[in-house]
C-alpha positions as a Markdown table, in Angstrom:
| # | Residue | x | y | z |
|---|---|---|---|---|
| 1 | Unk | 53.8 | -34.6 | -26.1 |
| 2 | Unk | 57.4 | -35.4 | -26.7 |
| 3 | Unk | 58.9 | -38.7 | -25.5 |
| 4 | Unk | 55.4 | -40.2 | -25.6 |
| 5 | Unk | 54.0 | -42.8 | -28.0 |
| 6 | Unk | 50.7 | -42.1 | -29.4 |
| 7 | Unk | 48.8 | -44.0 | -27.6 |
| 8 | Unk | 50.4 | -42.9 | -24.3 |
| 9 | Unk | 49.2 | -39.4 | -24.9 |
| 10 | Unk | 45.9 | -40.0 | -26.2 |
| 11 | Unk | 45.4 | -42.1 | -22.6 |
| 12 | Unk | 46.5 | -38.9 | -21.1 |
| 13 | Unk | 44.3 | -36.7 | -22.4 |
| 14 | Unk | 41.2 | -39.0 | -22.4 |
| 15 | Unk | 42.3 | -39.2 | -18.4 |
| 16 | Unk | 42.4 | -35.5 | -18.4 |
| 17 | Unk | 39.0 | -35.1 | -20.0 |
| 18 | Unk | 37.3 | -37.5 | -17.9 |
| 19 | Unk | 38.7 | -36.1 | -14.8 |
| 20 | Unk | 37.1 | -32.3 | -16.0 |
| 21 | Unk | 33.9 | -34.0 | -16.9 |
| 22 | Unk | 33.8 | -35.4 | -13.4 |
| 23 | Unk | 34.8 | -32.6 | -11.8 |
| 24 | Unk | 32.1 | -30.5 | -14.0 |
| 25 | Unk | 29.6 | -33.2 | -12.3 |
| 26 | Unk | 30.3 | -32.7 | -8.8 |
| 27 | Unk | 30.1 | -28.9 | -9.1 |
| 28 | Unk | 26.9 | -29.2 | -11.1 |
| 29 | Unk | 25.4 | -31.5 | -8.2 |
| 30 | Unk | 26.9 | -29.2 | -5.5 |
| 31 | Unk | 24.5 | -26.3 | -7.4 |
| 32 | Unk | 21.8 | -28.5 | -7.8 |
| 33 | Unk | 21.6 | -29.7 | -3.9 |
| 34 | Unk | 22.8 | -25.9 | -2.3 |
| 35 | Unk | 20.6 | -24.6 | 0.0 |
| 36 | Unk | 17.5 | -22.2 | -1.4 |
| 37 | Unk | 17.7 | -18.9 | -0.2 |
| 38 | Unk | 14.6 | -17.8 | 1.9 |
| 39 | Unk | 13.4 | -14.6 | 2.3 |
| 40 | Unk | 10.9 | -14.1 | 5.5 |
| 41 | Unk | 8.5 | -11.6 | 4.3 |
| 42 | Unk | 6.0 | -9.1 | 6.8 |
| 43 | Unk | 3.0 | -8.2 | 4.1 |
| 44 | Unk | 0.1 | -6.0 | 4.6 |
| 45 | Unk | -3.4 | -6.6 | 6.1 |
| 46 | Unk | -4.8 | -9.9 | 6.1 |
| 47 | Unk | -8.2 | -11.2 | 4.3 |
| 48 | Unk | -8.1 | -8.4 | 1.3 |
| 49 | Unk | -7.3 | -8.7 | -2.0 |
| 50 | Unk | -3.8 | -6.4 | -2.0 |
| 51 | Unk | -2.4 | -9.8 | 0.2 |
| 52 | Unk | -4.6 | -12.3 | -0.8 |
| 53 | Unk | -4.6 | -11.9 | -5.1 |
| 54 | Unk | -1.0 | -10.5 | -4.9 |
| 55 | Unk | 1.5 | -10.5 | -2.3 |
| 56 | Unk | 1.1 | -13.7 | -1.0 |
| 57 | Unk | 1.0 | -15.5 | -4.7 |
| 58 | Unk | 4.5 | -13.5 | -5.4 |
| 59 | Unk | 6.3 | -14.3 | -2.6 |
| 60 | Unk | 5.0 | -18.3 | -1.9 |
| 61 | Unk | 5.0 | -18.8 | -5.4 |
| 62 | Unk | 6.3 | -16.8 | -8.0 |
| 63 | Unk | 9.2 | -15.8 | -7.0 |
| 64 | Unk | 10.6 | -19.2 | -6.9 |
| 65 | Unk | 8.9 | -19.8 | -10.2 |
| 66 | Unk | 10.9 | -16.5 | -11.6 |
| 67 | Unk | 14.4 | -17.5 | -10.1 |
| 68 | Unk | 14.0 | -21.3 | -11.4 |
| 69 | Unk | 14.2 | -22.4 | -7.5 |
| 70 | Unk | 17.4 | -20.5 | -6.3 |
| 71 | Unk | 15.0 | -18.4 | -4.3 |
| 72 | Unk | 12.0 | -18.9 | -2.1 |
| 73 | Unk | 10.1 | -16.8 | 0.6 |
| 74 | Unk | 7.7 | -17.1 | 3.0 |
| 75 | Unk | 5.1 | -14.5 | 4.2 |
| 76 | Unk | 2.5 | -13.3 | 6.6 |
| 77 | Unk | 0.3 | -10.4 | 7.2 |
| 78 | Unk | 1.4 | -8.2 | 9.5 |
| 79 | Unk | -2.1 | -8.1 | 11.5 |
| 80 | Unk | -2.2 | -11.7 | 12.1 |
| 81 | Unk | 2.0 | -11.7 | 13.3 |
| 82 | Unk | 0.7 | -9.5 | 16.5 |
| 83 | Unk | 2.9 | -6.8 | 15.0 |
| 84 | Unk | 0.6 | -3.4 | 15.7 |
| 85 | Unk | 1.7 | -0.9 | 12.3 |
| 86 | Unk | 2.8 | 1.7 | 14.3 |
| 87 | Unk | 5.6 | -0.5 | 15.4 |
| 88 | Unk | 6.8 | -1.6 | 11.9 |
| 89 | Unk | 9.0 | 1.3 | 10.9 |
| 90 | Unk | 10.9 | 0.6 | 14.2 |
| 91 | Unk | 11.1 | -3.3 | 14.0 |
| 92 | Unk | 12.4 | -2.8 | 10.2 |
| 93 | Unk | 14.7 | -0.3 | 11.2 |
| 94 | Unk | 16.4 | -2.9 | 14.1 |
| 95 | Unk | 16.5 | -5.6 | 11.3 |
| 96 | Unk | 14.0 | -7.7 | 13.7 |
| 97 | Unk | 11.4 | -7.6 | 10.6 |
| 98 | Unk | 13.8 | -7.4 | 7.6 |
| 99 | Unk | 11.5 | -7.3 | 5.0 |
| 100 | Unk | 8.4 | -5.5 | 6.1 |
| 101 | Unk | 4.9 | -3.4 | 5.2 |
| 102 | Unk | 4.1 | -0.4 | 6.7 |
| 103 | Unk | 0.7 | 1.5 | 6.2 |
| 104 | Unk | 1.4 | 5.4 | 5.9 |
| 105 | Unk | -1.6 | 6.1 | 8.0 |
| 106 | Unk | 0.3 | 4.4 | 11.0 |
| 107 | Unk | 3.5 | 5.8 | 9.7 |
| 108 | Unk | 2.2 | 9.2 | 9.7 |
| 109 | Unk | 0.9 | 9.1 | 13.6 |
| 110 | Unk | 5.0 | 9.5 | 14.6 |
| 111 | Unk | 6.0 | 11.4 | 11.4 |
| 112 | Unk | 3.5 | 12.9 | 9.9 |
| 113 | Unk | 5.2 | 14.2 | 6.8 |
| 114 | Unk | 4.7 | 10.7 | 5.2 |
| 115 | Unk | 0.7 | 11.3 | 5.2 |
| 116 | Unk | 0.9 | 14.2 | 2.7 |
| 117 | Unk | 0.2 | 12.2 | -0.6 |
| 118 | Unk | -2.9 | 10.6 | 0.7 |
| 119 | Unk | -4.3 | 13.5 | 2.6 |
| 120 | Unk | -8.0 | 14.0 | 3.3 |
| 121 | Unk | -9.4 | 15.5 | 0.1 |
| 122 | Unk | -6.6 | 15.7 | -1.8 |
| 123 | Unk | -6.7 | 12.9 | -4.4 |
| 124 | Unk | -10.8 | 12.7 | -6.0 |
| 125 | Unk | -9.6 | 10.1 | -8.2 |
| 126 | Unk | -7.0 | 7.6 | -9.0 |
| 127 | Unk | -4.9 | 9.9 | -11.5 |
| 128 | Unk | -4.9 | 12.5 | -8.8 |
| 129 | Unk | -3.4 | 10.2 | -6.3 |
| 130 | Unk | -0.9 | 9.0 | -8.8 |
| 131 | Unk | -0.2 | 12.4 | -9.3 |
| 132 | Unk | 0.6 | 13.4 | -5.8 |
| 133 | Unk | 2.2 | 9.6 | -4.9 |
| 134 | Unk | 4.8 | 10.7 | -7.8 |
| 135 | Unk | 5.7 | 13.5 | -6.5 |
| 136 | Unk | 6.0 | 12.5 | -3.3 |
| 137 | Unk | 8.5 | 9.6 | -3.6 |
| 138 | Unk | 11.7 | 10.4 | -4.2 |
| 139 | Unk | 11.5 | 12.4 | -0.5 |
| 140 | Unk | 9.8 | 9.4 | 0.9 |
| 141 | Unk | 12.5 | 6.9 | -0.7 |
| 142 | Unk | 15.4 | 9.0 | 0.2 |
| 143 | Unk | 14.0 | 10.0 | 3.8 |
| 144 | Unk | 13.6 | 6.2 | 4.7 |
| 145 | Unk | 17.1 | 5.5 | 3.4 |
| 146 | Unk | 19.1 | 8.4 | 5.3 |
| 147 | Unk | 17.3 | 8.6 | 8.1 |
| 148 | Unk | 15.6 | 5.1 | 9.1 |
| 149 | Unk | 17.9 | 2.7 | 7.1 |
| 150 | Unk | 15.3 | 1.3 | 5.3 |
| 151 | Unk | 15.3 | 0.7 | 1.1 |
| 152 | Unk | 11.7 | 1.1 | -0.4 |
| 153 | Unk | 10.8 | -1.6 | -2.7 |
| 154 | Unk | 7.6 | -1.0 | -3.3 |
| 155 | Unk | 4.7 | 1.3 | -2.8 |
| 156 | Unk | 1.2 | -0.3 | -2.8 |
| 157 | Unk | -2.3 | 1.6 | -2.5 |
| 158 | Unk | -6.0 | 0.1 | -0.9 |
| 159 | Unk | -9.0 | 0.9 | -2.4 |
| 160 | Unk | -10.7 | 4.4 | -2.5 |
| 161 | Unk | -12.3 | 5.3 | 1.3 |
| 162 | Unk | -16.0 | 6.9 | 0.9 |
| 163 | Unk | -18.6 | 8.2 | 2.7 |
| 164 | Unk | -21.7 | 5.6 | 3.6 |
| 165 | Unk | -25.0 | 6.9 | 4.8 |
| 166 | Unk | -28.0 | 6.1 | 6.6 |
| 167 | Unk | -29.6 | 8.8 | 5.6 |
| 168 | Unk | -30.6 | 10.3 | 2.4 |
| 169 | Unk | -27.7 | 12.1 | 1.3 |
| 170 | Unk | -27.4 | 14.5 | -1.6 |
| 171 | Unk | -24.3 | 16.1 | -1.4 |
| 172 | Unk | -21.1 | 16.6 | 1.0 |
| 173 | Unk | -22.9 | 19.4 | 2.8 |
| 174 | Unk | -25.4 | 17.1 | 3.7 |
| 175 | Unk | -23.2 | 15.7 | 6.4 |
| 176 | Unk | -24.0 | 18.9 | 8.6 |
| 177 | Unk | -24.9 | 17.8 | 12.2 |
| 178 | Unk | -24.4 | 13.7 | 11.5 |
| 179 | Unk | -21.7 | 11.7 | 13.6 |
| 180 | Unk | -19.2 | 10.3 | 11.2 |
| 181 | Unk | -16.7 | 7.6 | 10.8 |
| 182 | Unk | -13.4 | 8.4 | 10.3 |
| 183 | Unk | -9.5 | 6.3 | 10.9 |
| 184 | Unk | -7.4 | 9.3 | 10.9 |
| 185 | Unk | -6.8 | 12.8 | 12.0 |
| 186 | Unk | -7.0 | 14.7 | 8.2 |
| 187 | Unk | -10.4 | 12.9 | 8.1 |
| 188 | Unk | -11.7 | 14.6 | 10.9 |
| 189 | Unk | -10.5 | 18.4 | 10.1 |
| 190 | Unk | -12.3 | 17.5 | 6.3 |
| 191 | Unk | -15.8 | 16.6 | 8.4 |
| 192 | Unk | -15.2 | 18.6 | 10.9 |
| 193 | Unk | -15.2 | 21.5 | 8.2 |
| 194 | Unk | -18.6 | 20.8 | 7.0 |
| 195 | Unk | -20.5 | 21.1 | 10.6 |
| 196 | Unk | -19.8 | 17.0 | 11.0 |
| 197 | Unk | -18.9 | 15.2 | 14.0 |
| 198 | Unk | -15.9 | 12.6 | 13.7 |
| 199 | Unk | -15.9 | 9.8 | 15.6 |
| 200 | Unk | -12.6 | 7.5 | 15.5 |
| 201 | Unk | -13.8 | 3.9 | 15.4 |
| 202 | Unk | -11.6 | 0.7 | 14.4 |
| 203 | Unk | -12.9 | -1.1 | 11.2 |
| 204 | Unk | -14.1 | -4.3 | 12.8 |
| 205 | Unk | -16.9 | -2.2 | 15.1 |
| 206 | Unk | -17.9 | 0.2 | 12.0 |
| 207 | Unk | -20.9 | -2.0 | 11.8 |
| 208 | Unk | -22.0 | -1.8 | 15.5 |
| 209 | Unk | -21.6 | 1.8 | 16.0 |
| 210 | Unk | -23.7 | 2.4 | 12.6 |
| 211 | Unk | -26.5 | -0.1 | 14.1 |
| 212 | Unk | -26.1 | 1.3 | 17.1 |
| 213 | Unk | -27.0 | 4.9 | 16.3 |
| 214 | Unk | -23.9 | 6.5 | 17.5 |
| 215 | Unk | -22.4 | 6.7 | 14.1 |
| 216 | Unk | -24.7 | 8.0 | 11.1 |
| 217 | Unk | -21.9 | 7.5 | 8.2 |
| 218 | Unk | -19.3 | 6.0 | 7.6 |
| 219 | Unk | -16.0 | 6.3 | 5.8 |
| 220 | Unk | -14.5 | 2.9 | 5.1 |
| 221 | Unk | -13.5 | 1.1 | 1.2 |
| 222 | Unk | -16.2 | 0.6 | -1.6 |
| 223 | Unk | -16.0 | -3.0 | -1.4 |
| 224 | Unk | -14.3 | -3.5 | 2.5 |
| 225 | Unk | -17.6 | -1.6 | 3.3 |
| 226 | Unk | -20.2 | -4.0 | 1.3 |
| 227 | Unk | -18.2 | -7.4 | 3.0 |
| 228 | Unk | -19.0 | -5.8 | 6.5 |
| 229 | Unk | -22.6 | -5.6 | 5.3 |
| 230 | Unk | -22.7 | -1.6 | 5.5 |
| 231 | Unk | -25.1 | -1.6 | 2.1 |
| 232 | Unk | -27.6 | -3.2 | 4.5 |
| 233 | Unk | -28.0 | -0.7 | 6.6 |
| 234 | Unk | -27.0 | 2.5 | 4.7 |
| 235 | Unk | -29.0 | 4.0 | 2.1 |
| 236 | Unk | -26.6 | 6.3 | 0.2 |
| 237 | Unk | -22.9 | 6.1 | -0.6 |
| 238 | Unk | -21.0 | 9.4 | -1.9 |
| 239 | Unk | -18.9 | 8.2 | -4.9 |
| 240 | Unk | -15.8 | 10.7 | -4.0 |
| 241 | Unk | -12.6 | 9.0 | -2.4 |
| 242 | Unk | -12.1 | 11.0 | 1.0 |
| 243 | Unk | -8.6 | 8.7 | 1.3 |
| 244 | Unk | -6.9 | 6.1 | -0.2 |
| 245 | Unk | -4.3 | 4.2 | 2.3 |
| 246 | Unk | -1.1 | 3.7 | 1.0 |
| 247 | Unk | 1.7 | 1.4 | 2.6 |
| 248 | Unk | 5.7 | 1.1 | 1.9 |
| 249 | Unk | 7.1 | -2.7 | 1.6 |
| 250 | Unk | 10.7 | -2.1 | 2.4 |
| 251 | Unk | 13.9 | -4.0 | 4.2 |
| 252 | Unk | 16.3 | -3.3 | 6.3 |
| 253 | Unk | 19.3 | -1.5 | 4.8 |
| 254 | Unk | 21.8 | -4.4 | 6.0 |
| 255 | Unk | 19.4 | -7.2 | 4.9 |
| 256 | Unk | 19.1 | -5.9 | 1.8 |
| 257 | Unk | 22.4 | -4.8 | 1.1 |
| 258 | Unk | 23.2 | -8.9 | 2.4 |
| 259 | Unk | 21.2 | -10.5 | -0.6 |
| 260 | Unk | 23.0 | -11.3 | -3.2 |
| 261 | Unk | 22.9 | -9.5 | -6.6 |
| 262 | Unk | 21.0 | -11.6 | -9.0 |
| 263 | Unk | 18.2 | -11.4 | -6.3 |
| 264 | Unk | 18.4 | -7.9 | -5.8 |
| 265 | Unk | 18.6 | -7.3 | -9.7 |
| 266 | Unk | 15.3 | -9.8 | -9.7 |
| 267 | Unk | 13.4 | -8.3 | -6.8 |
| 268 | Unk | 14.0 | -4.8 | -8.3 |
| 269 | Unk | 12.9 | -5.9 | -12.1 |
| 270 | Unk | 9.6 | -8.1 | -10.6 |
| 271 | Unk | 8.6 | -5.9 | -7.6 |
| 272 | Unk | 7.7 | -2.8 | -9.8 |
| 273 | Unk | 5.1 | -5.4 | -11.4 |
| 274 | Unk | 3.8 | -6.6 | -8.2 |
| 275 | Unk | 3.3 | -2.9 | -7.4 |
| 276 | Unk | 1.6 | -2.0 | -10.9 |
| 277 | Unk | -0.7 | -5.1 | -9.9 |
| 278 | Unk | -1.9 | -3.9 | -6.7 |
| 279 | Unk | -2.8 | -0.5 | -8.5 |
| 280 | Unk | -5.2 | -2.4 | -11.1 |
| 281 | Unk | -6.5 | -4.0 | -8.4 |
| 282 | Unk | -7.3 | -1.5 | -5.7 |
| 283 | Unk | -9.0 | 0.3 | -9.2 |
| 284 | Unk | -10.9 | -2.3 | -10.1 |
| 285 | Unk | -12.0 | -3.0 | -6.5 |
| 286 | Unk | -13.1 | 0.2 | -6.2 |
| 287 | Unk | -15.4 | 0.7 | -9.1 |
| 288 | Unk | -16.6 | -2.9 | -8.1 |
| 289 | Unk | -17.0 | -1.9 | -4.6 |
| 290 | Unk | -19.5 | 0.9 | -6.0 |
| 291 | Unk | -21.4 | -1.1 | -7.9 |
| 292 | Unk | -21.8 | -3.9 | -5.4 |
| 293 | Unk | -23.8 | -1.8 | -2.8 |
| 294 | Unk | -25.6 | -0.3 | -5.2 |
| 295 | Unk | -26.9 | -3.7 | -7.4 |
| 296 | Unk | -25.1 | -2.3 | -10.7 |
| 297 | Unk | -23.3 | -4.4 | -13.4 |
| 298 | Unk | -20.2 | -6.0 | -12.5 |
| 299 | Unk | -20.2 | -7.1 | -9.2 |
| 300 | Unk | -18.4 | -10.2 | -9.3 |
| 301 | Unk | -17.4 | -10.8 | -5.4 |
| 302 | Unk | -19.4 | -8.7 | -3.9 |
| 303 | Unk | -23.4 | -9.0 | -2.3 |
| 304 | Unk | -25.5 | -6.5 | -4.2 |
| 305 | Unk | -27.3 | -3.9 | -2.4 |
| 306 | Unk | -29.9 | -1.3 | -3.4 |
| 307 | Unk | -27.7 | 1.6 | -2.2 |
| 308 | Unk | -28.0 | 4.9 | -3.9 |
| 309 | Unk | -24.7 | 6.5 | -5.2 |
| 310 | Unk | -24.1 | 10.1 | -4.8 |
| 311 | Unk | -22.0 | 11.4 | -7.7 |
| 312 | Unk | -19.5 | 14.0 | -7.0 |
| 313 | Unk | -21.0 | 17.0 | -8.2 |
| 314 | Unk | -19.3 | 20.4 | -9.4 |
| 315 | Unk | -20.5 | 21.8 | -6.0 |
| 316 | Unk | -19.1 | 18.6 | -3.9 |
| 317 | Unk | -15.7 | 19.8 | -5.8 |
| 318 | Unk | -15.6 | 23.0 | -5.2 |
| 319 | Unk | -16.4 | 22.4 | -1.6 |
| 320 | Unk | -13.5 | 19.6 | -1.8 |
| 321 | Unk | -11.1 | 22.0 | -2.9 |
| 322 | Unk | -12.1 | 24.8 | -0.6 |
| 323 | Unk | -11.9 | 22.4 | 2.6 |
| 324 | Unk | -8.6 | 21.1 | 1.6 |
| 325 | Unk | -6.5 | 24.3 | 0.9 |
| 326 | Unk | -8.5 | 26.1 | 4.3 |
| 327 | Unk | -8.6 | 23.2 | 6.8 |
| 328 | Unk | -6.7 | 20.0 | 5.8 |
| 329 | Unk | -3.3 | 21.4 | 4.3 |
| 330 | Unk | -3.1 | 24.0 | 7.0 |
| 331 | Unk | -3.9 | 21.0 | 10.0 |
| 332 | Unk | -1.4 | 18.8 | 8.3 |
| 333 | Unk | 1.2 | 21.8 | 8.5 |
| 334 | Unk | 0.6 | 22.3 | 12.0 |
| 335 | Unk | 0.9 | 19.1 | 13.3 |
| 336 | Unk | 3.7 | 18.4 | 10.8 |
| 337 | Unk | 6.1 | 21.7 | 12.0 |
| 338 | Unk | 7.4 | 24.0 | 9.3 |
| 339 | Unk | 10.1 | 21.9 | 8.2 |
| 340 | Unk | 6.9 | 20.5 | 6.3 |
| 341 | Unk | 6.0 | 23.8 | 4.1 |
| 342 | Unk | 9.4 | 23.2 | 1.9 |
| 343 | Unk | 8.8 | 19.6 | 2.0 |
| 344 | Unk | 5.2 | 20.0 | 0.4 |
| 345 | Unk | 6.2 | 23.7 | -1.4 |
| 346 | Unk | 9.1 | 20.8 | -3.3 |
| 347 | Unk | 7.0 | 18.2 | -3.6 |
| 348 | Unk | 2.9 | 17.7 | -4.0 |
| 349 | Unk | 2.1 | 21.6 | -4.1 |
| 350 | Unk | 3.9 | 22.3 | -7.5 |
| 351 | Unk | 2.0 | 19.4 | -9.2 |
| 352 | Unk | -1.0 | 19.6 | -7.4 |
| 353 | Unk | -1.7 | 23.2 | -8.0 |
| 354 | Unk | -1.7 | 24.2 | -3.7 |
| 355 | Unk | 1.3 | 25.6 | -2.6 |
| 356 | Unk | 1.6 | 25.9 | 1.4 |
| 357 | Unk | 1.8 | 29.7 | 2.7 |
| 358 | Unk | 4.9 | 30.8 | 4.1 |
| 359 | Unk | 5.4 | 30.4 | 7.3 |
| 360 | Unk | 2.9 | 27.7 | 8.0 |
């Protein structure tokens, strides 16, 4: 520094350095005392292990954990907000819920295109409905984008739906002439089609209507059927999924487009996790579910029964596959309008091996 002794400079840039160190400090402490973030979070049905084991864990604690604090969230399910599921599309839509579930069966009541990967018959396992849920997706994604402003985060899946019996049961064809259970219209044309009567009952009166006489089966989950106590008063339980039950977490376009991107860039790295956990999980639950009610190995959670399982047999599949292709594809189609042939004919049909018929 010219015209400066040594030790004038030297004072100068010690002052200089201390004044960036303290300067560091008070941005450092500004960091360390900003505000978290908080994300209010809508989740899925209350009291099962979807919410329970996952959701609720990620968003109460992990996602803090994962973001070293910056970011928090807090999270209910949407049965116990008052917030009915055919109303959760909407309320996402208007940014009143901006982070949200949705089950596709409610979904599918307005717009019933979104039912076609977990239709009646459709998936008889897990790989199937992987299958058909892959296929489906990029319509579903891009459909709630353009049309509802909504960004899909996450797709999650519930345990496999089956058939419970009072009666001795030996095959699907068996169900000629009995009252059945059933939560949604694809499940009645599939009963309906072998001589059964469907009767639409909520889950939490299953149990009544079954001790009650006015139901004779039942289609609920493996496991959500053996914590209502159906392996009491059922004898036989058909191992073949009728339905899954899917839902959609998504947000509001503007609320997601709001957050800032390192939470976006975390949200999309750790939700595709969260998702692959719920998968496992509805599995696992519904091979436990199985052997629960019927006092097999590996019932962990359950309260054995002394059910007997009905395997799905090569005429119970051929039967499957004849009832979907005749009755459910062509109901869905129907109710759907024929914008929904192209959208299945681009879609599920190609993978699935059932392409719609023209003009359906």
């Amino acid at each position: 520094m010219p015209g400066l002794s040594f030790f004038t400079a030297l004072r100068l840039r010690l002052v200089a350095t201390l004044a960036c160190w303290v300067l560091a400090g008070i941005a450092s402490a500004a960091a360390q005392t900003a505000p978290v973030q908080k994300l209010h979070i809508v989740g899925g049905l209350a009291g099962i292990n979807q919410y329970t084991r996952n959701e609720e864990p990620f968003w109460r604690k992990e996602l803090a954990r994962r973001s070293a604090g910056r970011f928090d969230a807090d999270i209910v399910p949407f049965d116990r907000a008052g917030i009915p599921g055919g109303d959760m599309l909407r309320l996402i839509q208007l940014g009143v819920v901006p982070f949200g579930t949705m089950l596709v069966s409610a979904l599918s009541v307005q717009h019933p295109e979104f039912g076609a990967p977990d239709l009646a018959g459709l998936n008889p396992d897990m790989a199937s409905l992987k299958r058909s849920v892959a296929a489906f997706r990029p319509y579903l994604e891009k459909t709630l984008r353009d049309r509802h402003g909504i960004e899909v985060l996450a797709l999650y899946v519930y345990p496999a739906q089956v058939l419970f019996c009072k009666a001795a049961l030996g095959g699907l064809d068996d169900l000629k002439g009995r009252r059945v259970r059933v939560s949604g219209t694809s499940q009645s044309d599939f009963v309906t089609a072998l001589g059964a009567t469907p009767v639409v009952i909520g889950f939490a009166q299953i149990m009544a209507n079954m001790v009650s006489g006015n139901a004779d089966c039942a289609i609920t989950g493996t496991m959500s059927g053996n914590t209502l106590g159906l392996h009491q008063v059922s004898s036989h339980v058909h191992a073949m999924p009728m339905t899954w039950g899917l839902a959609v977490f998504g947000a509001n376009q503007a609320a997601w487009d709001a957050l800032p991107a390192d939470l976006k860039a975390l949200l999309r790295h750790e939700l595709p996790k969260l998702e692959a956990a719920i998968w496992l999980e509805s599995e696992r639950e519904t091979a436990e579910g199985l052997a629960c009610n019927t006092g097999a190995a590996g019932c962990s959670h359950g309260s054995p029964g002394r059910m007997q399982e009905v395997a799905l047999s090569a005429q119970d599949e051929r039967r499957r596959e004849a009832i979907f292709a005749r009755t459910v594809l062509p109901g869905w189609l129907r109710r759907c309008g024929a914008a929904c042939t192209d959208i299945w004919n681009q879609t599920i049909g190609p993978v699935r091996g059932v392409m719609a018929p023209p003009g359906k």
